[in-house]
N, CA and C atoms as an extended XYZ file, in Angstrom:
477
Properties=species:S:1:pos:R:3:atomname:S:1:resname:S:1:resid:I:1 pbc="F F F"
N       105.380      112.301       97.836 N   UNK     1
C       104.195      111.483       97.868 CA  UNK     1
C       103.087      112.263       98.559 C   UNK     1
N       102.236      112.403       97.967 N   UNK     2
C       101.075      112.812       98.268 CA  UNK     2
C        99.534      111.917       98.992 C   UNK     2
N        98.828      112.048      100.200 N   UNK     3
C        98.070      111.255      100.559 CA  UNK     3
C        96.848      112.091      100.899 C   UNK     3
N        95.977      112.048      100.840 N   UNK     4
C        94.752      112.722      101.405 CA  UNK     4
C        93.660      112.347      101.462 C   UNK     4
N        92.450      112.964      102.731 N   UNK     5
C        91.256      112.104      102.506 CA  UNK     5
C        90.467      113.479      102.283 C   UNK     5
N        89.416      113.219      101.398 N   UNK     6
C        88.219      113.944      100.908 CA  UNK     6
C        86.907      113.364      101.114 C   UNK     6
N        86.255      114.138      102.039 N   UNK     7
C        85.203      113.972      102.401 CA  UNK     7
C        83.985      114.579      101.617 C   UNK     7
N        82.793      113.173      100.988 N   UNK     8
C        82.129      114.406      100.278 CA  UNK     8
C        80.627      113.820      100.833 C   UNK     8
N        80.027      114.450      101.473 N   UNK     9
C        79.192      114.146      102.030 CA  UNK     9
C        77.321      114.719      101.517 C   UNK     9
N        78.202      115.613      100.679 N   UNK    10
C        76.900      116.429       99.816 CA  UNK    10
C        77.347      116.620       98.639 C   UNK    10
N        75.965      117.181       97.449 N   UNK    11
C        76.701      117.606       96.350 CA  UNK    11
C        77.579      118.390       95.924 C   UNK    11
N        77.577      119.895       96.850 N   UNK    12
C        78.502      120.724       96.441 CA  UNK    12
C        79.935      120.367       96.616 C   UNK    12
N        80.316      119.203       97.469 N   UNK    13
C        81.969      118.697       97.648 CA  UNK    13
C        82.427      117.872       96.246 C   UNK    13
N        81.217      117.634       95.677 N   UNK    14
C        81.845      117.142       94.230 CA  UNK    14
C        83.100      117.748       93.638 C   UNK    14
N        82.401      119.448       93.179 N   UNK    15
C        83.378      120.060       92.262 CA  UNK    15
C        84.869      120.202       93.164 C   UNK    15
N        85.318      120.234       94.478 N   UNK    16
C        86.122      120.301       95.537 CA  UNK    16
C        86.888      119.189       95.106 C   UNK    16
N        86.669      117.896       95.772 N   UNK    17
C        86.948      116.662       95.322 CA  UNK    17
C        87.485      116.722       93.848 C   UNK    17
N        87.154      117.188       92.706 N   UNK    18
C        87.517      116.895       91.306 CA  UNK    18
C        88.513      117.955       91.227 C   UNK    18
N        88.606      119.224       91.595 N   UNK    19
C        89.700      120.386       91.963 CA  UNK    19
C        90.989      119.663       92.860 C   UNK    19
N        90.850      119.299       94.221 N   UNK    20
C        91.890      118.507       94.441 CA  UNK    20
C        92.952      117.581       93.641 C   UNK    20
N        92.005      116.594       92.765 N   UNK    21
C        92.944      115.437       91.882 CA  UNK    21
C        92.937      116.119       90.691 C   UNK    21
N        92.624      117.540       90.003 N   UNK    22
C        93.057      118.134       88.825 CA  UNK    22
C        94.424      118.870       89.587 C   UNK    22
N        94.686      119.220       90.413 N   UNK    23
C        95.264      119.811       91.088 CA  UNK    23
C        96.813      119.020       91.247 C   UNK    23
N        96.367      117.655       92.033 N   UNK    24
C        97.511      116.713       92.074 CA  UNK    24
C        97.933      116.486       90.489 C   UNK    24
N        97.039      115.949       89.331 N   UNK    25
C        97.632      115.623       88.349 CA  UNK    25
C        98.461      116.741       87.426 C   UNK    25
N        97.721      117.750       87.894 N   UNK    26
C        99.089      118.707       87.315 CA  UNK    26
C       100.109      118.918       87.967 C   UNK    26
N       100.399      118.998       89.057 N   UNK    27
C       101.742      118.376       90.046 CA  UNK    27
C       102.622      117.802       89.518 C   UNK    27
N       101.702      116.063       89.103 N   UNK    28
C       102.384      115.416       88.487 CA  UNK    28
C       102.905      115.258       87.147 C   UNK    28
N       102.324      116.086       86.549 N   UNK    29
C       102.681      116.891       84.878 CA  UNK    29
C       102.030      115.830       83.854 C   UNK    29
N       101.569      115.333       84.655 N   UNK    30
C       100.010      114.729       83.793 CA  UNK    30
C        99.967      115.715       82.360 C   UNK    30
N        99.589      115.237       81.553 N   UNK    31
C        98.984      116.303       80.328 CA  UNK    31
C        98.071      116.564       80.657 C   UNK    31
N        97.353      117.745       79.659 N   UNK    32
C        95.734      118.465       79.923 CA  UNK    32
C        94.943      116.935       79.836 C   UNK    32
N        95.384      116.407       78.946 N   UNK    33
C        93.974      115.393       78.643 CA  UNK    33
C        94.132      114.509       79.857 C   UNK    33
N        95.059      114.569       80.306 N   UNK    34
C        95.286      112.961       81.154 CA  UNK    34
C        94.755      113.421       82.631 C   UNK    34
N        94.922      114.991       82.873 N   UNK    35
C        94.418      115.327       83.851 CA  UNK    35
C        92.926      115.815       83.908 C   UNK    35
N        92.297      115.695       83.073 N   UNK    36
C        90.691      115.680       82.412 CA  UNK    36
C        90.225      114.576       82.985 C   UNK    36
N        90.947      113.611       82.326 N   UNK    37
C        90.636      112.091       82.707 CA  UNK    37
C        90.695      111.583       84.119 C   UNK    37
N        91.287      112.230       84.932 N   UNK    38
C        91.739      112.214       86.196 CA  UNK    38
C        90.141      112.558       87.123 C   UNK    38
N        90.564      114.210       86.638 N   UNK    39
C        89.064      115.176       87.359 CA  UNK    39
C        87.864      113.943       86.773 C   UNK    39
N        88.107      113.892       85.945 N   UNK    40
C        86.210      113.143       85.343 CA  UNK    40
C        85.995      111.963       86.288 C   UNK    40
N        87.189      111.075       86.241 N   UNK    41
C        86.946      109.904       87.405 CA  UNK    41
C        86.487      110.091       88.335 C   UNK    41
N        87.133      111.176       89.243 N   UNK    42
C        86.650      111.661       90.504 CA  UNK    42
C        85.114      111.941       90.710 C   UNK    42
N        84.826      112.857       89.451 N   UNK    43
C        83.848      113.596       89.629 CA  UNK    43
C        82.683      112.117       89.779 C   UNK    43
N        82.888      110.810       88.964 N   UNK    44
C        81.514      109.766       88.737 CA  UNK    44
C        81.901      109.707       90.131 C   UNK    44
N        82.973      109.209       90.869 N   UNK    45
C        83.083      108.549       91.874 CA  UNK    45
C        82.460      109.022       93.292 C   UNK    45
N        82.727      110.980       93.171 N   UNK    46
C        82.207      111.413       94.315 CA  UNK    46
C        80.927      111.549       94.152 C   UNK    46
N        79.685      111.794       92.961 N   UNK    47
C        78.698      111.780       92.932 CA  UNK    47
C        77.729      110.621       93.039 C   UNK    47
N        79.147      109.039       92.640 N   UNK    48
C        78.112      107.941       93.401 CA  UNK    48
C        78.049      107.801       94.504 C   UNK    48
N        79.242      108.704       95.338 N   UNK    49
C        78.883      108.456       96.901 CA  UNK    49
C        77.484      109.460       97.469 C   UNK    49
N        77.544      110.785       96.880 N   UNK    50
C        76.405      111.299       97.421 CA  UNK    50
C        74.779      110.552       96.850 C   UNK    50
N        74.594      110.366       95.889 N   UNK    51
C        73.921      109.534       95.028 CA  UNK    51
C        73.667      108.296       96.353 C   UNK    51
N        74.243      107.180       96.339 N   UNK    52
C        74.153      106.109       96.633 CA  UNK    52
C        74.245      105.685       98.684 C   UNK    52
N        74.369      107.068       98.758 N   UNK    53
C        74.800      106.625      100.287 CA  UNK    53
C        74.531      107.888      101.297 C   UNK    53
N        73.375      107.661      102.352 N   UNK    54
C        72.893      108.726      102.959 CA  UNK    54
C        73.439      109.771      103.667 C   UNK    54
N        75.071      108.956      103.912 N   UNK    55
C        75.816      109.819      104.510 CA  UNK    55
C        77.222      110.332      103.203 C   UNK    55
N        76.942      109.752      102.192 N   UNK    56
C        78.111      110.004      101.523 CA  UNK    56
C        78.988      109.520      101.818 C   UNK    56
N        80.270      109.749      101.408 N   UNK    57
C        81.600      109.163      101.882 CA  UNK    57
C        83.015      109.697      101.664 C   UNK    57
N        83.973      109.304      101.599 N   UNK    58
C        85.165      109.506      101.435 CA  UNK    58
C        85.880      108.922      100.210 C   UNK    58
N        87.314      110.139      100.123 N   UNK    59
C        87.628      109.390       98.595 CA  UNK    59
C        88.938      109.795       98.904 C   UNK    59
N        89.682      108.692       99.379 N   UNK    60
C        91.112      108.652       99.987 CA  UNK    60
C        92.246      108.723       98.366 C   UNK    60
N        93.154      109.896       98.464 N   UNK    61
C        93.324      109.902       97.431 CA  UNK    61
C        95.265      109.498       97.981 C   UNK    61
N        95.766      109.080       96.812 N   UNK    62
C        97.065      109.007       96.870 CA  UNK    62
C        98.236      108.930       95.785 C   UNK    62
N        99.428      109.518       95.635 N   UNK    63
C        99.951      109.502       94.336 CA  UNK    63
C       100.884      108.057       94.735 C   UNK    63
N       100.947      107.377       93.584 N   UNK    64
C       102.010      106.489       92.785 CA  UNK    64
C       103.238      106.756       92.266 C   UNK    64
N       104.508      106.044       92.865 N   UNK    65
C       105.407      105.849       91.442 CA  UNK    65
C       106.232      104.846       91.361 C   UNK    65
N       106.075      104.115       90.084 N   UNK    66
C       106.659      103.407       89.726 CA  UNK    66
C       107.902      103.222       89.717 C   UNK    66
N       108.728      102.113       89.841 N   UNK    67
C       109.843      102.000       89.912 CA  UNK    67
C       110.787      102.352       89.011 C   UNK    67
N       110.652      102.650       88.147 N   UNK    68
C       110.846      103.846       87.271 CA  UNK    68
C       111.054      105.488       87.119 C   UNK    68
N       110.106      105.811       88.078 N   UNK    69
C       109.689      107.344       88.418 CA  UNK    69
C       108.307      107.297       88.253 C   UNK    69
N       107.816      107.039       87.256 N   UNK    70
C       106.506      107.503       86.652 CA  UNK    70
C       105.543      107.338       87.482 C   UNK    70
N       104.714      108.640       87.658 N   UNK    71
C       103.928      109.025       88.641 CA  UNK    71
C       102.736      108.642       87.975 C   UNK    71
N       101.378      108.001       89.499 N   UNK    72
C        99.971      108.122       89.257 CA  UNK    72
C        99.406      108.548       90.071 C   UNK    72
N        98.058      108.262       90.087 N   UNK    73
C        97.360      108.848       91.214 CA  UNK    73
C        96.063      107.557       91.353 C   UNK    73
N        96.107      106.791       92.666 N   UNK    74
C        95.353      106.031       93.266 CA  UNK    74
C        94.311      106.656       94.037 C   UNK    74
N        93.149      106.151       93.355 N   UNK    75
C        91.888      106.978       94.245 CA  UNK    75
C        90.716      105.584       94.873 C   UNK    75
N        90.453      105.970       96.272 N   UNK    76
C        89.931      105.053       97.198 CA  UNK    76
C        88.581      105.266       97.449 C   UNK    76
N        87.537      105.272       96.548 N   UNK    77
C        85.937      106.024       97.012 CA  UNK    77
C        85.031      104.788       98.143 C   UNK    77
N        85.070      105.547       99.429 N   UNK    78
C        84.330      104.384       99.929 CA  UNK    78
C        83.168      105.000      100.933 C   UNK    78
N        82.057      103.999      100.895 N   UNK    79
C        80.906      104.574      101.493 CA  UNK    79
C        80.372      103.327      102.775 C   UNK    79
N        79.013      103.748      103.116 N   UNK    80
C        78.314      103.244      103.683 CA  UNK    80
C        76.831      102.807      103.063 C   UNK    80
N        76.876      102.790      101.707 N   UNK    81
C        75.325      102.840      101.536 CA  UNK    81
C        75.037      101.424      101.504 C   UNK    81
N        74.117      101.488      100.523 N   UNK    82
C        73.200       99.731      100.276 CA  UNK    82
C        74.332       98.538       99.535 C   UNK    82
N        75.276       99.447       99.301 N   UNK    83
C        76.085       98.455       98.419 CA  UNK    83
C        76.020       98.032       96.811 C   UNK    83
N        76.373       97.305       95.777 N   UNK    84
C        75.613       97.027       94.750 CA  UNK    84
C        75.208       95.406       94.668 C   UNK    84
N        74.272       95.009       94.509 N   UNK    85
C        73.974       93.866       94.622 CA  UNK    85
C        74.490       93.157       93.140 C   UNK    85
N        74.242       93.465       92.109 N   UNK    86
C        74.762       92.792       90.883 CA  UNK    86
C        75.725       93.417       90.258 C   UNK    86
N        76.610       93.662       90.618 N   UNK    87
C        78.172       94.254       90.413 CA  UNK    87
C        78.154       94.293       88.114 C   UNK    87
N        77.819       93.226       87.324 N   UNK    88
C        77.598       93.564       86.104 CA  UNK    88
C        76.586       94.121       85.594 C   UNK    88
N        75.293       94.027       86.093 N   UNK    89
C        74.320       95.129       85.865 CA  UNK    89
C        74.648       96.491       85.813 C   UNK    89
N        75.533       96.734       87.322 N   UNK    90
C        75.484       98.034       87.733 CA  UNK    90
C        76.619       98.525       86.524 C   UNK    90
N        77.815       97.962       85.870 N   UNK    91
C        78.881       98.236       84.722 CA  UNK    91
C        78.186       98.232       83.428 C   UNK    91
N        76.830       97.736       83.198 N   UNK    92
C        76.206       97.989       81.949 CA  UNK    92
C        75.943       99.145       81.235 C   UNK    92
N        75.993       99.929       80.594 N   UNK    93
C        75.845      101.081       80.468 CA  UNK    93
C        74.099      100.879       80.337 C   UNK    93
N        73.313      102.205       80.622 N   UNK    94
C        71.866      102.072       80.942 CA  UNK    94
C        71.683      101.608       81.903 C   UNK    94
N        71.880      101.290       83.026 N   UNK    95
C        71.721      100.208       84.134 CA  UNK    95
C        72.175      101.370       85.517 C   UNK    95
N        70.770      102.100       85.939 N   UNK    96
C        70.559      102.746       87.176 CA  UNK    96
C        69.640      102.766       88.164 C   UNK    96
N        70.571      102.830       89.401 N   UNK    97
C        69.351      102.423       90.597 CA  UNK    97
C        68.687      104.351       90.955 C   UNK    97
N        69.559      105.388       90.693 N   UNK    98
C        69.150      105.926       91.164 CA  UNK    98
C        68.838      107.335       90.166 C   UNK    98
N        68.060      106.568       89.170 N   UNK    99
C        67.061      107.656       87.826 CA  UNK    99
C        67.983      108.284       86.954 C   UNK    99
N        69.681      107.983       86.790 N   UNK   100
C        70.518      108.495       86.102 CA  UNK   100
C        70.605      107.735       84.433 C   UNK   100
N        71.552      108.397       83.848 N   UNK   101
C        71.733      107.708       82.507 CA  UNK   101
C        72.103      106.245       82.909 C   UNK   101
N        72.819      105.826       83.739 N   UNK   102
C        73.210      104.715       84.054 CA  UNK   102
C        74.603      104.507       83.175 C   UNK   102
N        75.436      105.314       82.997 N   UNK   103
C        77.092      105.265       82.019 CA  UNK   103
C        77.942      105.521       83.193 C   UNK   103
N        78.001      106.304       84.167 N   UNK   104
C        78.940      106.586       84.751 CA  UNK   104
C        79.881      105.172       85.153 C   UNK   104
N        79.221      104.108       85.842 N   UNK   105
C        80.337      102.663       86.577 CA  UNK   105
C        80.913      102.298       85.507 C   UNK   105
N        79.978      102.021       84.224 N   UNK   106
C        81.149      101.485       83.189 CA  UNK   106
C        81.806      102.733       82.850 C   UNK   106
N        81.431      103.696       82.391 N   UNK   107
C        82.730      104.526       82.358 CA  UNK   107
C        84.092      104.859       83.104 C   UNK   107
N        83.647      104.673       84.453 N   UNK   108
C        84.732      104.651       85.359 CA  UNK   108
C        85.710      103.651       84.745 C   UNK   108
N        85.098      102.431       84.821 N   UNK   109
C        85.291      100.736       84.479 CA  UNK   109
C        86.612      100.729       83.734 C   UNK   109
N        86.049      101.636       82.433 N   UNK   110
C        87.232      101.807       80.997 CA  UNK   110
C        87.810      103.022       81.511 C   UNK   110
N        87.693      103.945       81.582 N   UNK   111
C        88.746      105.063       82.008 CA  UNK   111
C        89.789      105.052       82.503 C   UNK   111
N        89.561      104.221       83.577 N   UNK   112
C        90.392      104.247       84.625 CA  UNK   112
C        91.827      103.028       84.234 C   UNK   112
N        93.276      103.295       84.639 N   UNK   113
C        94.001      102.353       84.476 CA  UNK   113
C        93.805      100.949       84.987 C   UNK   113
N        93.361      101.222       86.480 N   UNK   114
C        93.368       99.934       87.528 CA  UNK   114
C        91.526      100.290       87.977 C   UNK   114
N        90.950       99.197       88.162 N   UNK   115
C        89.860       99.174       88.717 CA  UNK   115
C        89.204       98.089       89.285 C   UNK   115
N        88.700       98.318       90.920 N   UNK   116
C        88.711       97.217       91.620 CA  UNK   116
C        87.408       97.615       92.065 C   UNK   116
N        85.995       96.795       92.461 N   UNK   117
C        85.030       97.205       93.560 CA  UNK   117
C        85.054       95.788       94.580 C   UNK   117
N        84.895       96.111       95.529 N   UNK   118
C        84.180       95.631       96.637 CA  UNK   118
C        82.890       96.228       97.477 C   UNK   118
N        81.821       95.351       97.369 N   UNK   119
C        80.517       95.917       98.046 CA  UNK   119
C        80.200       94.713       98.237 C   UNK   119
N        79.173       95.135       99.662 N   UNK   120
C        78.589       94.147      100.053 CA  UNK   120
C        76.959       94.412      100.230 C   UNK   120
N        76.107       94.235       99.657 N   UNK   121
C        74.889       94.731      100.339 CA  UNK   121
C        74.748       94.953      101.614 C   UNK   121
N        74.271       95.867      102.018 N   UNK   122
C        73.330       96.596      102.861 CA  UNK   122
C        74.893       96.979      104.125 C   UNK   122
N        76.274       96.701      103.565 N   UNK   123
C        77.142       97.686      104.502 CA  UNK   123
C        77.962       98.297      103.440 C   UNK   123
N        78.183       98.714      102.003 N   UNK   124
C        78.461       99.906      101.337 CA  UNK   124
C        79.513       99.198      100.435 C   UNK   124
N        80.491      100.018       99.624 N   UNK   125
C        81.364       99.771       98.455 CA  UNK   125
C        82.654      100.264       98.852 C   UNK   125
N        83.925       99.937       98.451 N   UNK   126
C        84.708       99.987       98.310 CA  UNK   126
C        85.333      100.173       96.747 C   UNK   126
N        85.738      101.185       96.037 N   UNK   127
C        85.627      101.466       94.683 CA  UNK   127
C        87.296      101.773       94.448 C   UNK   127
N        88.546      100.812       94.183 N   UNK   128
C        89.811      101.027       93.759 CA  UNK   128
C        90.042      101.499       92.655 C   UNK   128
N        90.580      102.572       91.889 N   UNK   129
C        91.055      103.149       90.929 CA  UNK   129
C        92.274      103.479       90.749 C   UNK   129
N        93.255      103.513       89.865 N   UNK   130
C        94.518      104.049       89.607 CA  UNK   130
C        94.349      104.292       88.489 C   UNK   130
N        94.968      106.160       88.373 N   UNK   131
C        95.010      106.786       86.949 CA  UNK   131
C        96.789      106.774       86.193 C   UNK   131
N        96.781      106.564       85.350 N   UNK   132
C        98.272      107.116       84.955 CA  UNK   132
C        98.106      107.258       83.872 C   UNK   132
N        99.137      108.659       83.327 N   UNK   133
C        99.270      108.564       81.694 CA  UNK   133
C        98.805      107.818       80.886 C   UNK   133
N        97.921      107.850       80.557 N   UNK   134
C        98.224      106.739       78.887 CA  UNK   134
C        99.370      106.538       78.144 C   UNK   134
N        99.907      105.242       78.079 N   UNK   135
C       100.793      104.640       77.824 CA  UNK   135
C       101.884      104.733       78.736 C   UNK   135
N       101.292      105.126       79.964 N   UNK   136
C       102.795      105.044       80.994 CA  UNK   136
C       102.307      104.021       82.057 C   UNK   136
N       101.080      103.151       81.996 N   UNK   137
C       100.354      102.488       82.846 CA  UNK   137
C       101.595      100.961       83.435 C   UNK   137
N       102.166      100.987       84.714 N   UNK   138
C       103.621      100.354       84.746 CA  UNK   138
C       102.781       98.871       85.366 C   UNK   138
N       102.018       98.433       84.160 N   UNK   139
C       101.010       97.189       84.127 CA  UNK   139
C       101.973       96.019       85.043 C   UNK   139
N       102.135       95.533       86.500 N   UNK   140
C       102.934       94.596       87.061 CA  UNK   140
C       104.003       94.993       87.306 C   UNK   140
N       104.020       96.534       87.249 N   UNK   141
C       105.459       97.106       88.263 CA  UNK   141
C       105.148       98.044       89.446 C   UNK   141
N       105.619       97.784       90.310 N   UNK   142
C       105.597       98.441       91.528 CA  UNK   142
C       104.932       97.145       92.119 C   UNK   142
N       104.465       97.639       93.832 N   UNK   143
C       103.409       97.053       94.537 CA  UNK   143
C       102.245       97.247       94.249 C   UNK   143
N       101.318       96.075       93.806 N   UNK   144
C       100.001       96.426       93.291 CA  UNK   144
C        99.318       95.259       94.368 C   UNK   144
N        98.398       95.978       95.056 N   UNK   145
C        97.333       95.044       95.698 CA  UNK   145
C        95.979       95.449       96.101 C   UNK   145
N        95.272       94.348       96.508 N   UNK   146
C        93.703       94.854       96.485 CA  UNK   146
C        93.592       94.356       97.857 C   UNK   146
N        92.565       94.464       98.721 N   UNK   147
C        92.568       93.809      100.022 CA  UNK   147
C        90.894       93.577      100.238 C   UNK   147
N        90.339       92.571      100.496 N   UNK   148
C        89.066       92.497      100.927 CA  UNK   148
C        88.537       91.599      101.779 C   UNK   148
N        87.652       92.100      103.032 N   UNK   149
C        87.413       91.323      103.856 CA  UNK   149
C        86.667       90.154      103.418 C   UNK   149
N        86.775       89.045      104.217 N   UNK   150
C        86.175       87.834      103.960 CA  UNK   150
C        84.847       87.811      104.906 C   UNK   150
N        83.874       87.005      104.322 N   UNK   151
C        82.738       86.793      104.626 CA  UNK   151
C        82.478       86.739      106.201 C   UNK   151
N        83.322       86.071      106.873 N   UNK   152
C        83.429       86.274      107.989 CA  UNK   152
C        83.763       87.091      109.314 C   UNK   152
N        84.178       88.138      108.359 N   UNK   153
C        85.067       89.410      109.364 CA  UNK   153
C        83.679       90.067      109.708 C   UNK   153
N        84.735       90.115      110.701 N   UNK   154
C        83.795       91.310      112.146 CA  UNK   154
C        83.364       92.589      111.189 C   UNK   154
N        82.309       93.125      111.581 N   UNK   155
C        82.353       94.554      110.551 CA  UNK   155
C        82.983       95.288      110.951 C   UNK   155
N        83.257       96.373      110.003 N   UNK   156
C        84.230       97.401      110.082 CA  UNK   156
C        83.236       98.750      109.937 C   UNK   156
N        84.415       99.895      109.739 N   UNK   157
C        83.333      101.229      109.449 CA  UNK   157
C        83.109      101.116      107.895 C   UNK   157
N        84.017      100.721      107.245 N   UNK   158
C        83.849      100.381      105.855 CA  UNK   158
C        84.321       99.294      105.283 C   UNK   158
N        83.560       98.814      104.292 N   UNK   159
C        83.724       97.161      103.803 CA  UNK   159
C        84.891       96.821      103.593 C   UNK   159
């Protein structure tokens, strides 16, 4: 099992960040394409943190396996910025706050096996992803959970 945190705080930690999880998914004997699909996730995810958040953020990465064997890779992108205020706007394709094509969130959206956000305006996002094979996605096997603070919690360093 593999766990790690990646810090990307500028643009050049992008290509770093997307080298790491091409790295793990061939580990995991991912195919070329599946580990394409892997790097590409990363890559929207670490560029919405530099993009969207003054300090950037982190992208806690971790491998999966199913009770089965079958390996994934769970990726955790979380920041400090403004947050997204209309969570389906921002999945529209065309739909950008910060002068881009506006495809990357929904692309993530469909790419990705598992996909979760939490944001809150004006204290940052929380962005859940899990990649696996195509057609090895173990849809309600293993431990699958999401966790998010309630309206009332004390703040944290991240949402």
């Amino acid at each position: 099992m593999v766990s790690q945190r990646i810090v990307v705080r500028e643009g050049s930690q992008v290509s770093g960040a997307r080298r790491v999880v091409a790295r793990v998914a061939a580990e995991l004997a991912f195919s070329e394409a599946d580990a394409g699909r892997a790097a590409l996730l990363t890559t929207e995810l670490a560029t919405n943190l530099v993009k969207h958040s003054a300090d950037g953020g982190e992208i806690l990465l971790h491998t999966l396996t199913a009770p089965d064997g079958r390996r994934g890779i769970e990726l955790l992108a979380l920041d400090r910025g403004p947050g997204i205020p209309n969570l389906t706007r921002a999945l529209a394709d065309g739909y950008s706050t910060a002068g881009s094509p506006g495809t990357g969130l929904g692309a993530v959206s469909r790419m990705a096996s598992r996909f979760e956000v939490f944001s809150r305006p004006g204290m940052g996002t929380a962005m859940l992803i899990e990649v696996w094979p195509r057609g090895t996605d173990p849809a309600g096997g293993g431990q699958r959970f999401s966790v998010a603070a309630p309206r009332s919690a004390s703040p944290c360093p991240y949402p």
